[in-house]
C-alpha positions as CSV (number, residue, x, y, z in Angstrom):
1,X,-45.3,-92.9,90.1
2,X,-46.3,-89.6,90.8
3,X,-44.1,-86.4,89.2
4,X,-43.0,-85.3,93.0
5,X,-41.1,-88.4,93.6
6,X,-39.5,-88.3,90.0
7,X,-39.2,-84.4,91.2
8,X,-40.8,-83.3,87.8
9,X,-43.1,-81.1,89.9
10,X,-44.7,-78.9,87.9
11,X,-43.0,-75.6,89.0
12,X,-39.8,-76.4,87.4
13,X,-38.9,-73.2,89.0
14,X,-38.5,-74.9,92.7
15,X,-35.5,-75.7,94.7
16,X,-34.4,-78.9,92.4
17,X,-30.5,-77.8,92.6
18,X,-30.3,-79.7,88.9
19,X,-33.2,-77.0,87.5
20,X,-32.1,-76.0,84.3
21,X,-28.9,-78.3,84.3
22,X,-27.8,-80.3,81.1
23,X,-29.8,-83.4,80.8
24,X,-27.0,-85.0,79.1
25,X,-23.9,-83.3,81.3
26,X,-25.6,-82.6,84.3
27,X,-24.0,-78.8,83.5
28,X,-25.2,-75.9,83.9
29,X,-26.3,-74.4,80.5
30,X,-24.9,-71.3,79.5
31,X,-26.3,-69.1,77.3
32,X,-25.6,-68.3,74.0
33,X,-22.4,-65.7,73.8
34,X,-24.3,-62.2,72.1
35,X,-22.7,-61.1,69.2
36,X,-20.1,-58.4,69.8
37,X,-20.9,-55.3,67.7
38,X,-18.7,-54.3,64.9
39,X,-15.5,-53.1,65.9
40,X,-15.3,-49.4,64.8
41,X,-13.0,-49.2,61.3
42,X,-9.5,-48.3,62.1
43,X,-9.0,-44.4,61.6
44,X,-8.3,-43.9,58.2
45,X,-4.6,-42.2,57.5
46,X,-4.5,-39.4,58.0
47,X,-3.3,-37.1,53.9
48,X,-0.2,-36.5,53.7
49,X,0.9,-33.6,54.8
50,X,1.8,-30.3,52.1
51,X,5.6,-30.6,51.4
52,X,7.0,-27.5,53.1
53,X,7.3,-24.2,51.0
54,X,10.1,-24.1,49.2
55,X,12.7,-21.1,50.4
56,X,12.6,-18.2,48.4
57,X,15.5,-17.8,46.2
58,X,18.0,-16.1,47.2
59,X,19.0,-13.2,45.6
60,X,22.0,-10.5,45.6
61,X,20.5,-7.4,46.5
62,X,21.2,-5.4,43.9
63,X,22.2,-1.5,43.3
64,X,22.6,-1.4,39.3
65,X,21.7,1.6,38.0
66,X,19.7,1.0,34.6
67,X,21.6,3.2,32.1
68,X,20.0,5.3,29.3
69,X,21.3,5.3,25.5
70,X,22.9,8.1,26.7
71,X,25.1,7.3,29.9
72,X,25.9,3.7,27.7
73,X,27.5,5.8,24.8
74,X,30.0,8.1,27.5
75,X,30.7,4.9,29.4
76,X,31.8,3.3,26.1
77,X,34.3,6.5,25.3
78,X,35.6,6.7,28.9
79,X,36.1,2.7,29.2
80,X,38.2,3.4,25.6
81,X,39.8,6.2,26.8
82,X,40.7,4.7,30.3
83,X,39.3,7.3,32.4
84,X,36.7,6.9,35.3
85,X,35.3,10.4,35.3
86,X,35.1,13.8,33.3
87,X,37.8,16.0,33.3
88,X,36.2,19.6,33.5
89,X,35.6,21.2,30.4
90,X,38.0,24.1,30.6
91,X,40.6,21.4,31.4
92,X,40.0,20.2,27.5
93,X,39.9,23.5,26.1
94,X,42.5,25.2,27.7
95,X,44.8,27.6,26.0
96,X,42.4,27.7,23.2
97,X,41.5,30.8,22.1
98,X,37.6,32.6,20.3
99,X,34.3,33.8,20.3
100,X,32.8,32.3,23.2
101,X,30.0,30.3,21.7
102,X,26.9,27.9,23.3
103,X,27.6,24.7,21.6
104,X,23.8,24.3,19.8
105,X,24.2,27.5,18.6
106,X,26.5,26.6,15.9
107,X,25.1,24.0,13.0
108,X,26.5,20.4,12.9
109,X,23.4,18.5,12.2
110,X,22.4,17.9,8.4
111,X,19.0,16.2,9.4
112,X,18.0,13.7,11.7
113,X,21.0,10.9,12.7
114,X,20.3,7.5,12.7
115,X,21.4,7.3,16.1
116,X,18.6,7.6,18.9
117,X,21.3,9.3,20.9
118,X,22.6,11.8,18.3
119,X,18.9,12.2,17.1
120,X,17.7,13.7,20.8
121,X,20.7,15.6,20.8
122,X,20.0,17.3,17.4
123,X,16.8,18.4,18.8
124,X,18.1,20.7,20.9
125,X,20.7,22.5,18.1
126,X,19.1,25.8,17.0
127,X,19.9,25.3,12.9
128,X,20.9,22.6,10.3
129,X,24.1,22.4,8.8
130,X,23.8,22.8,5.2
131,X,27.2,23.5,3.7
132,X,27.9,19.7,4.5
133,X,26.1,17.5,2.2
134,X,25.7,14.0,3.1
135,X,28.0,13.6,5.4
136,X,25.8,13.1,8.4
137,X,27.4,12.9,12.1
138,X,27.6,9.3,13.1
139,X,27.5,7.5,16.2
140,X,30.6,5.8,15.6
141,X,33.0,8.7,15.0
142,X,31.5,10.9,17.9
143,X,33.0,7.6,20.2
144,X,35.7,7.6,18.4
145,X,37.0,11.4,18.9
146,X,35.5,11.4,22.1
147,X,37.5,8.7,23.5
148,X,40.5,9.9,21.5
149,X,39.7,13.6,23.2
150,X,39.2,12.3,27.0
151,X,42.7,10.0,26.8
152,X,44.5,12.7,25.6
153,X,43.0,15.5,27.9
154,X,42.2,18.2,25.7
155,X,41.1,18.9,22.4
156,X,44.1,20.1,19.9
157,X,42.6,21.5,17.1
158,X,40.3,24.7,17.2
159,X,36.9,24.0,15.7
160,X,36.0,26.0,12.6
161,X,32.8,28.1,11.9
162,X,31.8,29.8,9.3
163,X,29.2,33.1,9.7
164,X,27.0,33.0,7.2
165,X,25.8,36.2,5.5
166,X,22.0,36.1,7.7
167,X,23.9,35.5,10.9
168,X,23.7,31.1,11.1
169,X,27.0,30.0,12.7
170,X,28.1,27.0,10.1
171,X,30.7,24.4,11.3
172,X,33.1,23.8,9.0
173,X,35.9,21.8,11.1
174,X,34.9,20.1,13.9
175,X,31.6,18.8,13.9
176,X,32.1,15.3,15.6
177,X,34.4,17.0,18.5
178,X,31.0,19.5,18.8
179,X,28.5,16.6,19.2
180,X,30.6,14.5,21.7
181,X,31.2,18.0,23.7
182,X,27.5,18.4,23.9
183,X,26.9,14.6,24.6
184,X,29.1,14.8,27.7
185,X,28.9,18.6,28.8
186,X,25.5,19.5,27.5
187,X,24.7,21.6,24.1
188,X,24.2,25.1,26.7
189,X,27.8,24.6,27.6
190,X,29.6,27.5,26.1
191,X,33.6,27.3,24.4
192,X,35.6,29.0,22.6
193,X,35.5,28.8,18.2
194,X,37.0,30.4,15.6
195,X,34.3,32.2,14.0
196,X,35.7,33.9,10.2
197,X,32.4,35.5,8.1
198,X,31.8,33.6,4.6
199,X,29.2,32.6,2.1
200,X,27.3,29.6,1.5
201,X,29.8,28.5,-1.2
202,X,32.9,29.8,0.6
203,X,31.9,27.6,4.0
204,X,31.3,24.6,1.6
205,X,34.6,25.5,0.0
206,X,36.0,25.8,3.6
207,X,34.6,22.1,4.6
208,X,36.1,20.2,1.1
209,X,39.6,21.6,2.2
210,X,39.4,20.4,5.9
211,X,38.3,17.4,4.8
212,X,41.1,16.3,2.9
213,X,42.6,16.0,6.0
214,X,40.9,13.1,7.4
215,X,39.3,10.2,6.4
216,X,35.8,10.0,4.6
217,X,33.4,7.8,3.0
218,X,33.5,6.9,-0.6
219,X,30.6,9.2,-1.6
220,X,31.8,12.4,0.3
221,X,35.0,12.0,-1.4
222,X,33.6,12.4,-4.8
223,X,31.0,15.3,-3.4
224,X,34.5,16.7,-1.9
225,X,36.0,16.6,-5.5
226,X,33.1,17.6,-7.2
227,X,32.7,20.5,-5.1
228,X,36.1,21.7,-5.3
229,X,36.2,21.6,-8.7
230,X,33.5,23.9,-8.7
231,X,34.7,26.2,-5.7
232,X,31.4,25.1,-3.8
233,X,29.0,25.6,-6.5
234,X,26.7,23.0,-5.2
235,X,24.1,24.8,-8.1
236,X,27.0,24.4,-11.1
237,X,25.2,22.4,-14.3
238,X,26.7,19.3,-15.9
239,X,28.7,21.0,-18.5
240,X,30.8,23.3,-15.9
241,X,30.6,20.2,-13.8
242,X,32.6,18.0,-16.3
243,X,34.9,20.6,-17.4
244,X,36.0,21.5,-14.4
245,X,36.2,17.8,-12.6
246,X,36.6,15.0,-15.6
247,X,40.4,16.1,-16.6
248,X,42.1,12.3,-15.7
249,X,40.2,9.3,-15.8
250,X,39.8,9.2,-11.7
251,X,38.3,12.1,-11.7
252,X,36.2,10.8,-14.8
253,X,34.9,8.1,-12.3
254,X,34.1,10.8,-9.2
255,X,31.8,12.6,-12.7
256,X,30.0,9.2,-13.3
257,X,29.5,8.5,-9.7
258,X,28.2,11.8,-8.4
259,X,26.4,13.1,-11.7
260,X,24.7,9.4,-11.6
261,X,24.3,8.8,-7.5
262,X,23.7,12.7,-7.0
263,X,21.9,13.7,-9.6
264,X,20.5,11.5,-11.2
265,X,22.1,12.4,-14.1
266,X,22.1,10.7,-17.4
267,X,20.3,7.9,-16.0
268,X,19.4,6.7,-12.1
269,X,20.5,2.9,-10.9
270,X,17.5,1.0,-10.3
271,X,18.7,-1.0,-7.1
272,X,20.2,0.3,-3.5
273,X,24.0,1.2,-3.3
274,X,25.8,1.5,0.3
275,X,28.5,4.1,1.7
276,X,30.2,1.5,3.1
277,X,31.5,-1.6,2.6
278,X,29.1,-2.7,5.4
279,X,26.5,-3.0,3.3
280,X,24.7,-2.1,6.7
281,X,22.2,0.0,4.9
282,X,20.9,-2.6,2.8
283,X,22.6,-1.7,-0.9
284,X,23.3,-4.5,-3.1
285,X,26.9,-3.1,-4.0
286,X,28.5,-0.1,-2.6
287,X,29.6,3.5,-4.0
288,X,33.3,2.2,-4.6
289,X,32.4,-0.9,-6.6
290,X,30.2,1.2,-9.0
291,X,33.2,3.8,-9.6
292,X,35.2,0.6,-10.7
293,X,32.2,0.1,-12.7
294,X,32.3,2.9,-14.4
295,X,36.1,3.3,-15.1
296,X,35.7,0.0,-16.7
297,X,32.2,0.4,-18.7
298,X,32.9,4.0,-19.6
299,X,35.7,4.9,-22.2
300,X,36.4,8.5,-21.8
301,X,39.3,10.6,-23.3
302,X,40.3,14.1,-22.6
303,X,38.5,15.7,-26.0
304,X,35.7,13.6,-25.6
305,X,32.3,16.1,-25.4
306,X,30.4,15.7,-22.1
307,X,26.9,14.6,-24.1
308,X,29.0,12.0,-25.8
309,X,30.8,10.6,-22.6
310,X,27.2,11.4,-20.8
311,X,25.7,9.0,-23.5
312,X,28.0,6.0,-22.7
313,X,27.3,6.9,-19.3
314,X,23.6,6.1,-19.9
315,X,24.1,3.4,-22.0
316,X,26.4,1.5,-18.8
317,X,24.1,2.1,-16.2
318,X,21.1,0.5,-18.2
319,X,22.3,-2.2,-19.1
320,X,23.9,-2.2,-15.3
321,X,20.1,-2.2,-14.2
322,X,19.1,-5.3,-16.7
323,X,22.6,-7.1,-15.5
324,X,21.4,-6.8,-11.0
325,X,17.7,-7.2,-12.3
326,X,18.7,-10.8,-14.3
327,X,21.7,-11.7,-11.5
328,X,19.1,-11.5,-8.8
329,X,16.5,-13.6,-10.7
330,X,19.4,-16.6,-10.6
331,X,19.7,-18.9,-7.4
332,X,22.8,-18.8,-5.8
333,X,22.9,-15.0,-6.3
334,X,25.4,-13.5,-3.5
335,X,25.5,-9.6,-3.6
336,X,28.8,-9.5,-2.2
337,X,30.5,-11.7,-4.5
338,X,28.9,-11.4,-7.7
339,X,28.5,-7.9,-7.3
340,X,32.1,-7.5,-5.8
341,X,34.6,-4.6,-6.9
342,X,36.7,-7.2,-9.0
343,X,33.5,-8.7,-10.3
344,X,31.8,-5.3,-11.5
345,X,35.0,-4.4,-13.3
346,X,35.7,-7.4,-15.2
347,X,31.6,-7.1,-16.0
348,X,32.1,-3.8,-17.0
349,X,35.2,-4.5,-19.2
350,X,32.9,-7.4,-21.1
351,X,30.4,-4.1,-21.5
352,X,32.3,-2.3,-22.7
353,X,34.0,-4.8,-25.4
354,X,30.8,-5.3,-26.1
355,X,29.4,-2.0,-27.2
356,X,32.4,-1.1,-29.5
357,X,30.9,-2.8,-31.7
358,X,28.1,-0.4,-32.0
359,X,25.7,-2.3,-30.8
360,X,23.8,-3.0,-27.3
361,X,23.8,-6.6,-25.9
362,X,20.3,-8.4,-26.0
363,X,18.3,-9.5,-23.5
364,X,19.5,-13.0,-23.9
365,X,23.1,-12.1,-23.5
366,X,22.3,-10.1,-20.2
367,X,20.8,-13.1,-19.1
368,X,23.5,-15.2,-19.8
369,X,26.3,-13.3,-18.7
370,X,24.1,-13.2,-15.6
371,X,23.8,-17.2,-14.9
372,X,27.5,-17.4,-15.9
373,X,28.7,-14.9,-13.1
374,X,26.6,-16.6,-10.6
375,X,27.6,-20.1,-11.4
376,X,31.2,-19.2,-11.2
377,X,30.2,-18.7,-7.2
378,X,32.2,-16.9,-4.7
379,X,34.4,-15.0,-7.2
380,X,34.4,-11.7,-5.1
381,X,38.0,-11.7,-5.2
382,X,39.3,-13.1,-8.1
383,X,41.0,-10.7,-10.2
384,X,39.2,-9.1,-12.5
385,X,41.3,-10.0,-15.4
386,X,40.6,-13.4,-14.8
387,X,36.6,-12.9,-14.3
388,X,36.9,-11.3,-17.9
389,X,38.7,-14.1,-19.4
390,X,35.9,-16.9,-18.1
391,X,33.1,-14.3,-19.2
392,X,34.6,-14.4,-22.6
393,X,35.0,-18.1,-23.1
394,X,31.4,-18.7,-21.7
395,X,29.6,-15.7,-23.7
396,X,31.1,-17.4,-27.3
């Protein structure tokens, strides 16, 4: 049979309607699907977005002024006085009468303040004061007659100066009214002053008198006393001195204190003392507690000679020096209680009970009276009668 009739011509390419059909389905054959290209990856996510800035804070717009030391100490006196403003300055000096006088022309200042305020405002004064003596012009007291000077509207008393014999202008009454009038009015501002001509020791004599009048620190009280006993002698040697200012036993103690604190004078303390009971100036003990000292350590009767009472005098503040040198070796050492006014007397009674019988305590005995005060703790106001009883049992 011949490939036409099984119409397997050769040209499979003819007219056969079932070229290129299945030979098992008779179907059409398709052709093989082509491979679809990878789909594109699906956009990534897009970061997340910056959190939105955060508001500004808000804030009061402000109008403070920034105060100087200055402008803080005269809105201290005026808040205490209760005023909002200066009166004018004739207002507070009215119907007072003088020499017309620029304020920095007359001498207040002993040195330089501790204040920064009061120490600019000594720079512009002209002269120290030097018929004061350690009674410097403090902060403190300036705010305190200032405000008392502002709520009251005037100043009362007439400040004092002394001329001195070369011309300076000394002030002998008045210097803390002076430094708040500068503070608030300026030191060029010009008021009236009683101006009376003295010397050196007559303007020092002047200033012991006016200050008996108000209060003052335990040291210028005894440079008060000593001076006056001396009619402003600040030059007057020990026996003058002793003569003239140890006639009662107080007056014993102001000799101790200011021939020893002043002078240095039989013998110097080894360890810091404070004015005040503040203890802000770093002493161990104050001015007052060492007067009780002495009135305690010291005997002293009204024929005793000055070199004899001068020698106990010596004798008390060294072994005074030994007793704070030993106390502060000790743990549990409190200056203001073992070192306390009722403390240092009853210490100073044991001293001198002690050295009546002729003889100075040893070392060892310092030392132990030194553990014993400290171990008795915070004692700083137990009497001192009772301090001297415990002393005695513990030093047998």
């Amino acid at each position: 049979m011949s490939d036409d009739i099984l119409g397997l011509g050769s040209d499979a390419g003819g007219d056969d309607p079932f070229a290129g059909a299945s030979l098992k389905t008779g179907k059409k054959a398709e052709a093989p699907a082509a491979t679809p290209p990878p789909a594109d990856p699906p956009p990534a996510d897009p970061p997340p977005a910056d959190p939105p800035a955060a508001d500004p804070p808000i804030t009061k717009a402000t109008t403070k002024k920034l105060l100087s030391p200055k402008e803080k100490v005269m809105r201290l006196m005026k808040r205490r006085a209760g005023v909002d403003e200066l009166p004018p300055l004739e207002h507070l000096m009215r119907e007072k009468v003088g020499t017309t006088t620029a304020i920095k022309d007359v001498a207040i200042f002993l040195g330089e303040p501790k204040s920064e305020v009061l120490q600019d405002l000594a720079g512009e004064f002209s002269a120290r004061n030097t018929i004061n003596l350690s009674a410097e012009i403090a902060q403190p007291r300036v705010v305190e007659v200032g405000a008392q000077i502002l709520q009251a509207g005037r100043v009362f008393q007439p400040i004092m100066v002394a001329r001195l014999p070369d011309g300076r202008l000394q002030c002998t009454s008045g210097r803390h009214r002076l430094a708040f009038l500068a503070l608030a009015y300026g030191s060029d501002a010009e008021i009236p002053v009683v101006v009376e001509k003295m010397t050196e020791n007559e303007a020092r004599d002047a200033v012991v008198y006016a200050n008996d009048c108000r209060r003052t620190k335990a040291m210028e009280k005894v440079e008060h006393a000593a001076l006056k006993a001396v009619d402003g002698d600040i030059e007057a040697d020990q026996d003058e001195l002793y003569t003239k200012l140890a006639t009662t036993k107080p007056k014993a103690k102001k000799y101790c204190v200011f021939s020893v604190l002043d002078r240095g004078l039989p013998a110097s303390l080894d360890f810091p003392v404070s004015v005040s009971s503040s203890r802000k100036d770093g002493g161990l003990t104050t001015i007052s507690n060492i007067s009780n000292y002495f009135g305690a350590a010291c005997l002293w009767t009204k024929e005793m000679p000055r070199k004899d009472f001068d020698e106990s005098i010596k004798s008390a503040v060294g072994w005074l020096n030994a007793f704070v040198e030993e106390a502060q070796k000790v743990e549990g050492f409190e200056p203001k209680q073992h070192l306390a006014s009722m403390t240092l007397q009853a210490v100073g009674k044991w001293f001198q009970a002690y050295s009546s019988t002729n003889k100075a305590p040893a070392d060892t005995d310092i030392a132990k009276l030194a553990a014993t005060i400290v171990g008795m703790g915070g004692i700083g106001r137990q009497k001192s009668d009772t301090t001297y009883m415990a002393i005695g049992k513990a030093m047998k």
